[in-house]
N, C-alpha and C positions, 0 to 999 in steps of 0.2 A: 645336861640339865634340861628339863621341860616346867617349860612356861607355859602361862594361859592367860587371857581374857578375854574380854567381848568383843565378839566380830560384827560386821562382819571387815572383809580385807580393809577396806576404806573409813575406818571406825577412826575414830580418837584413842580409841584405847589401844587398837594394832600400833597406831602411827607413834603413842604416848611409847609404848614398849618396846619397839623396835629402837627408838630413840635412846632408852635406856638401857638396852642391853651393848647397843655398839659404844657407849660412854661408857662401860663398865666393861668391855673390850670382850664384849660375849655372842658377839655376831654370827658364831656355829651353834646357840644355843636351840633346842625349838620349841615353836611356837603353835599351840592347840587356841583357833578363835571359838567362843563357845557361842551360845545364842543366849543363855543367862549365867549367871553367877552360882546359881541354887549347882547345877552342876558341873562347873568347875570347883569348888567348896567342898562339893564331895568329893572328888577324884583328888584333891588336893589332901584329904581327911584320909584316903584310902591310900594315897602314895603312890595315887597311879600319876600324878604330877609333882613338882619341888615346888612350883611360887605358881600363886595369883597375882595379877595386878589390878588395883579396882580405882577409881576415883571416889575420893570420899564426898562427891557432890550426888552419886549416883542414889536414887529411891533406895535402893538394896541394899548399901552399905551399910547400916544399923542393923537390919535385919540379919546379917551374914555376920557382921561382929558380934551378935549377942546371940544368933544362932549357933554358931561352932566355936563360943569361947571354951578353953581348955583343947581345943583339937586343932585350928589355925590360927596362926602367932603374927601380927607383923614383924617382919624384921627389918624392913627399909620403908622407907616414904622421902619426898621429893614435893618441890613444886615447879608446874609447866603449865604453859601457857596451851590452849586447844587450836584447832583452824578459827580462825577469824570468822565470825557468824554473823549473821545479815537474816532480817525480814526478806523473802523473795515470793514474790507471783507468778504467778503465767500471765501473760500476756494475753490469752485470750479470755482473761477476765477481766473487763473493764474497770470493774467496782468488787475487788475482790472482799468477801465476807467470811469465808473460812478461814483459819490458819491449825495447821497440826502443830506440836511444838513436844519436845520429850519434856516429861514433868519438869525436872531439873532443870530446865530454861525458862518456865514459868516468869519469872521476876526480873530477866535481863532486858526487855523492855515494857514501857507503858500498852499491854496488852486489849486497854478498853475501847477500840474501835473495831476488834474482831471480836463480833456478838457470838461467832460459833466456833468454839474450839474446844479441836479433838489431839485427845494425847496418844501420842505412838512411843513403842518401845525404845527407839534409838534416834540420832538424827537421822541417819543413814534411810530408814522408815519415811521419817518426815520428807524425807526429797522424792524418795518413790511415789509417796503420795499424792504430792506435788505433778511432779513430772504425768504421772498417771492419772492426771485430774480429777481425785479423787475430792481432793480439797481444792482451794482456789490461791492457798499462799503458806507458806512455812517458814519458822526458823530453825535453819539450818547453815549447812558451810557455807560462807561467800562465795567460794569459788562456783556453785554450783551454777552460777547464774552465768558466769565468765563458760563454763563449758556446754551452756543450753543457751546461748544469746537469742536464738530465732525462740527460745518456747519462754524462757524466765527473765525476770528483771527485776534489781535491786530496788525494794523500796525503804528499809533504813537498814545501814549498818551499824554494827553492833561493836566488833572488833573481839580480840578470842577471850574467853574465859583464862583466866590464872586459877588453876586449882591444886590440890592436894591428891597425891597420889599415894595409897597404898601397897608394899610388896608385903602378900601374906606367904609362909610357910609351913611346914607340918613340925616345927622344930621350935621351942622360943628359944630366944638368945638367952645367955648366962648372964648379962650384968643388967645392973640398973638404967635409970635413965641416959638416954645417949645425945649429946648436943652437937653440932655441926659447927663447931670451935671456930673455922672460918666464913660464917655466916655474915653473910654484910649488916644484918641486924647488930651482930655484936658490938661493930665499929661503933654503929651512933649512939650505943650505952657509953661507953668510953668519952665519945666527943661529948655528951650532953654534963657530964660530970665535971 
């Protein structure tokens, strides 16, 4: 089986899928990181791969669902949690004034004391930019601050995003709607009753 999604190795979406696939006990599966969605969507349409995996928080996502409806199907979705994310600086910005941020992150915190912000394609972007002092602060993974201690520093954390995760196919499934019968949601319709 070939898989795909957005790279690059250290992405949320490798670490989201990898995660998925040894839970679904398919750890020999493999795995194509792309640089967008536009083509993996194709290669998926074309059968040169079996599944995508996308978060449905991504910019794309609409665009890709309403772009290849009748050609990619979901057939699986999930929710998980991302790396725990944090505002981080450099350090040798006193008064840092820039922050990069992927669009998607836009709203996870109060962003009005950073008067210059630039969006990059991934988070993974964001840290480069960072680290390369392109900008003066990002939000990105927490950890990244824990692995650059002499260059970056936490200035708030955020903690990980919980989001929706799509597996698309070139196949739809045969039946109707499908519910997750053991979903802990269930339970507290039950108790509330």
């Amino acid at each position: 089986m070939r898989f795909a999604t957005l790279g690059p190795d250290d992405s949320n979406h490798a670490m989201i899928l990898r995660r998925y696939l040894a839970e679904r006990g398919l750890e020999n599966a493999s795995i194509t990181l792309v640089d967008d969605f536009t083509s993996a969507f194709e290669s998926l349409v074309a059968k040169r791969l079996d599944y995508v995996l996308q978060v449905t928080a991504h910019p794309a996502h609409a665009d890709c669902v309403g772009h290849y409806m009748h050609r990619a199907f979901p057939v699986d979705s999930f929710i998980a949690a991302s790396r725990p994310l944090a505002i981080i600086a450099r350090r040798d910005r006193p008064r840092p004034r820039s922050l990069a941020l992927q669009p998607a992150t836009r709203h996870y915190a109060d962003l009005a004391d950073w008067p210059a912000q630039r969006d990059m394609p991934t988070i993974v972007a964001v840290a480069e930019a960072v680290l390369t002092g392109e900008v003066d602060a990002g939000l990105m993974a927490e950890e990244m601050a824990e692995r650059h201690p002499d260059t970056l520093y936490r200035c708030q954390s955020l903690g990980a995003a919980l989001d929706t995760w799509v597996l698309f196919g070139h196949q739809p499934l045969d039946r109707g709607p499908m519910l997750w019968p053991e979903a802990p949601i269930a339970d507290r319709f039950h108790d509330d009753q």
